[in-house]
C-alpha positions, 0 to 999 in steps of 0.5 A: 063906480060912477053913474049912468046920468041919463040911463038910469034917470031913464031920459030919452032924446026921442021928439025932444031934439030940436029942428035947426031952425027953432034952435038958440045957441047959448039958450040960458044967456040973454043975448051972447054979444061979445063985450067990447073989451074982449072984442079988442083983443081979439081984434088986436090978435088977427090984426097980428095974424095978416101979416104971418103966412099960413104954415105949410104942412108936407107929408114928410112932416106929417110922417115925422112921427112915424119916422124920428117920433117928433110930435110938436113939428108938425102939431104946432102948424096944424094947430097954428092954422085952427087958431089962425082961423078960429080968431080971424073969423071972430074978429070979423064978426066984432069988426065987420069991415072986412079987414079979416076976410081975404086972410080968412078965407085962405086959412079956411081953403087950407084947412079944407084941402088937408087930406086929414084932420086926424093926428099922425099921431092918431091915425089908429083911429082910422076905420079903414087904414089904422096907424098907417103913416100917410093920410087916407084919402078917398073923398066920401067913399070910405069914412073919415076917422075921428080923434081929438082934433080932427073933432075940435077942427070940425067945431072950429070950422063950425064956429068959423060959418056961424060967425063968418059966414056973411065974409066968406060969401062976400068972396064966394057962396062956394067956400062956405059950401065946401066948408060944411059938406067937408064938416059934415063929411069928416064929423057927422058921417063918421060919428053916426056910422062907426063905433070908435073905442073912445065912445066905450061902446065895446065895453072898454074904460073911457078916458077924457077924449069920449067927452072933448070929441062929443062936446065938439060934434055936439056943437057940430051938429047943433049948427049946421045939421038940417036933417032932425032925425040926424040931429037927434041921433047925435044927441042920442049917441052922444048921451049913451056915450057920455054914459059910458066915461061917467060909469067909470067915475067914482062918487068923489068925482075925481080925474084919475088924469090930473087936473091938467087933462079935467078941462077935456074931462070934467070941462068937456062933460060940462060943455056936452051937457050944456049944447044937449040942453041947448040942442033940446030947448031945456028938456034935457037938463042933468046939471044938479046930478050929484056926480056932475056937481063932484066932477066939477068940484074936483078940480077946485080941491086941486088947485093950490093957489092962483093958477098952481094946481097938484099936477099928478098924472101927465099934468103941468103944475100951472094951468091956465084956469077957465075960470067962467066955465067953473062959475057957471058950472057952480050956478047951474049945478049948485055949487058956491065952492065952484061959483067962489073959485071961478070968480077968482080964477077969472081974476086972473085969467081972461077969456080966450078963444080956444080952437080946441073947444069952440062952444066954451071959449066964444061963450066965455067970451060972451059973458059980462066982464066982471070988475070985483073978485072975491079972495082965494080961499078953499077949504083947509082938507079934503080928501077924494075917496076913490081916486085916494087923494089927500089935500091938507092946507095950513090956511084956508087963504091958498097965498098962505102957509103950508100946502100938502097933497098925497096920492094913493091909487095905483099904476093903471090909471090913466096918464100914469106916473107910476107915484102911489104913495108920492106927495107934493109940498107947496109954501105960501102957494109956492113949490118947496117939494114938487112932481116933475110933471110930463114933458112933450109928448112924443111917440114914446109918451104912449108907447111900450117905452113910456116908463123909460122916460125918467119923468114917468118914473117912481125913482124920480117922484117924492118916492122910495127905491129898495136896491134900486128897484122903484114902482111898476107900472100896471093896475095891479100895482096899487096902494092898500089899506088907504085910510083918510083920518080927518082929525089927525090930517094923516093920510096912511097907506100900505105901498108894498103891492107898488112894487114888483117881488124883485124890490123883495119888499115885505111891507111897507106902509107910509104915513103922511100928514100936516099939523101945526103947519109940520108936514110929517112922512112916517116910513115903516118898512120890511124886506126879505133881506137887507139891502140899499134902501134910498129915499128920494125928494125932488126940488126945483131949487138947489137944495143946501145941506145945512148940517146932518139931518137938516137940508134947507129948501125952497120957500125957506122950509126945511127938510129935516130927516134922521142923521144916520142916514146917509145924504146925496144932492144929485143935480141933473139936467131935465132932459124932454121936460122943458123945466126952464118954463116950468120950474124956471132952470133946465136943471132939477134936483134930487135928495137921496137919503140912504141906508142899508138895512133889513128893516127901517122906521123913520120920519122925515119933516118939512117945516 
């Protein structure tokens, strides 16, 4: 497993935390000026925003989630108000005419008057009512939950008196007033006083909310808290807590939540250990530890090229890359790998201000523009032990040749697909054989009922079913005998134990690889008696049926596989995936290749 970073380099916060008035925010920049260029689109994005009213939010929308399982109604307006907020304050800051500040000042009244911050979808984390479907309210005298968003709104709004607060005082030294006490009230005070399950403190594995919620109280407190004593209790929970998601990381560094959730994993750690480091001068520094620098480094082996990354777990193929955060990761931690790949990223991705993690992005946005970017190039293996992924390219250029990643690991990891054993193959930094993704979260997304979503199914990945019977959800259910073999680029695992006994399988081991720009999938197979057993491949393209053995794909490959199985072309409408703005058709399809047998020795191709 990982590592306790600060317990077991024995670092303490004790007189190190600085008082509020001798902090500097952003301590390693020489001044945080935001360059003129992001200044005007960040101008042009409220001058959008005066015309567009404030979303009304009802408790009937709110108690959609409880009543019909909608998630998005009500989240697109919350959120739409923390970036109303976060971007009309900023601009005001750039502009400082003025312009901004009535619009500002009645998306901040709004904000402030919600009963909560929290979810409906989070309300376990409620201390005094968990999962009830209407907000608790009662002012100071019970405390405040914290989950994901109540936790980025409080930094919001932080960022929004930081920046703002000259604005918001020209109308009334009142507003600010209530802004901090409901800050403090709703962040602060919860966070000292109440153990909440995603800090780990009960024993229990910790996930990328422990890291997004701390960067974000961290950034909180640095702010607006005058009470040292206060501040340096945040900074030492928060260092325990930060212990806690860190411990349950193998050495390779790897996100068992798939590169989409890294950014509120990996990113958020980073985000966490910078504002520690700020809020204590430089006295508390662990950048150059070896599992930080790993962490980091994962989500650079991922990508596939530009903004296409191996989306295993609850992940979209096409990720918006933060590409300063990951240069300034590589300075801090030593990593040129990350210093390259964020210097590309930023060629392709600008800055934008993000309510969801405010430290970051309005640093991001105070960073130089760079003008000169280097080529996309990664190394052509690379293999992460503990998570038990494998990335094969043909061409370190990531615009060329063929591209291969292969997963072991099992069915408990967090975000899971039930997809031991699965793959996906990419052509020219294009997808030729994909992972369908996730599709919008709803109540069921995280319910009991997860695993009938078809998306979260095995029968739908680059997958095997033995008489119709796939994978099986649970920790239990997991890849054997997984062994990396760099010279031969094969990846060979025992996927029997991803199964559940009534697929009757007595063993079944996978191979796969890439040589000479060949992927090749190697099947060797015994059941306890014979029966169907269908080879499944996902395409976001029509596949053709060239000829027996031969199916043309994407990217202009071909899949080859042995004639005497039997070949179905299934195209199926994507239903809860929204594959038009992933894939590009609301329609996906599947290759079935099938035969009825006891035992089965096979290889398939794709070149």
């Amino acid at each position: 497993m990982g590592a306790r970073i600060f317990a077991d380099s024995k670092i303490s916060a004790e007189g190190k935390v600085l008082p509020l008035s001798e902090f500097k925010l952003y301590l390693d920049m020489p001044e945080s000026k935001i360059p003129e260029e992001n200044a005007a689109r960040i101008i042009a994005d409220a001058e959008g925003l005066l015309t567009e009213d404030i979303p009304f939010m009802p408790l009937s929308l709110y108690r959609e989630f409880f009543t019909i399982g909608n998630r998005a109604n009500f989240e697109d307006r919350f959120f739409k108000r923390r970036t109303m907020a976060l971007t009309l304050a900023m601009a005001e800051y750039c502009e400082g005419k003025g312009r901004f500040t009535d619009k500002l000042c009645d998306v901040v009244w709004a904000i402030t008057e919600e009963s909560t911050w929290i979810l409906p979808a989070h309300t376990a984390h409620s201390p005094s009512y968990p999962g009830t479907s209407v907000p608790e309210v009662f002012g100071s005298e019970r405390l405040h939950g914290i989950d994901l968003f109540s936790a980025t709104t409080a930094a919001t709004m932080t960022a929004v008196y930081r920046y703002a607060s000259d604005a918001l005082n020209s109308v009334s030294p009142l507003i600010t007033e209530r802004l901090v006490y409901e800050i403090k009230n709703r962040a602060v005070r919860p966070y000292i006083n109440t153990l909440f399950s995603w800090t780990g403190m009960y024993g229990n594995r910790t996930n990328n909310w422990n890291p997004w919620i701390v960067s974000n109280i961290l950034y909180v407190t640095a702010l607006i808290e005058e009470d040292t004593r206060v501040r340096t209790e945040v900074v030492k929970r928060s260092m325990n807590y930060l212990d806690n998601f860190t411990r349950w990381y193998h050495g390779d560094g790897g996100c068992d939540e798939g590169a989409g959730y890294w950014w509120h994993a990996g990113g958020s750690l980073w985000d966490a250990l910078e504002t520690i480091y700020d809020m204590t001068g430089g006295e508390i520094s662990v950048f150059e530890h070896p599992l930080v620098r790993a962490i980091g480094e994962y989500v650079a082996k991922v990508n596939i090229h530009q903004r296409n990354f191996v989306n295993f777990a609850d992940c979209h193929r096409r990720i918006h890359a933060d590409g300063t955060l990951l240069m300034r990761y590589g300075k801090r931690c030593g990593s040129d790998m990350l210093v390259s790949f964020g210097a590309t990223m930023r060629g392709i991705v600008k800055p934008t201000l993000n309510p969801s993690a405010p430290y970051r992005s309005i640093k991001n946005m105070s960073t130089p523009i760079l003008t000169e970017f280097p080529p996309a190039s990664a190394a052509t293996s690379a293999f992460l032990d503990g998570l038990q992924v494998m990335v094969l390219r043909e061409s370190s250029d990531t615009g060329v040749g063929m591209f291969l990643a292969a997963k072991g690991g099992n069915n408990g990891e967090s975000h899971n697909h039930n997809d031991v054993g699965s793959f996906v193959v990419y052509y020219g930094g294009m997808p030729v054989l994909i992972d369908a993704g996730v599709g919008q979260y709803t109540k069921q997304t995280f319910s009991p009922q997860r695993y009938e979503l078809w998306f979260m199914q095995s029968n739908y990945h680059n997958l095997p079913t033995f008489g119709g019977v796939g994978e099986m959800q649970g920790g239990n259910y997991a890849a054997a005998d997984v062994v990396f073999d760099e010279r031969a680029r094969t990846l060979s695992l025992n996927v029997t134990g991803a199964y559940p006994e009534k697929a009757e399988l007595e063993g079944y081991v996978r191979k796969i690889g890439m040589t000479d720009g060949t992927v090749r999938i190697s099947e060797s197979i015994r059941l306890k008696r014979e029966k169907k057993i269908c080879f499944h491949f996902m395409s976001h393209v029509a596949p053709v049926l060239n000829k027996r053995g031969e199916i043309a794909l994407a990217e202009g490959r071909i899949l080859r596989y042995p004639e005497a199985l039997e070949c179905q072309i299934e195209e199926f409408y994507s239903e809860g995936l929204n594959a038009k703005a992933e894939w590009g058709s609301e329609n996906l399809w599947r290759i079935h290749l099938f035969t009825s047998a006891k035992e089965y020795e096979g290889e398939f191709t794709v070149e």
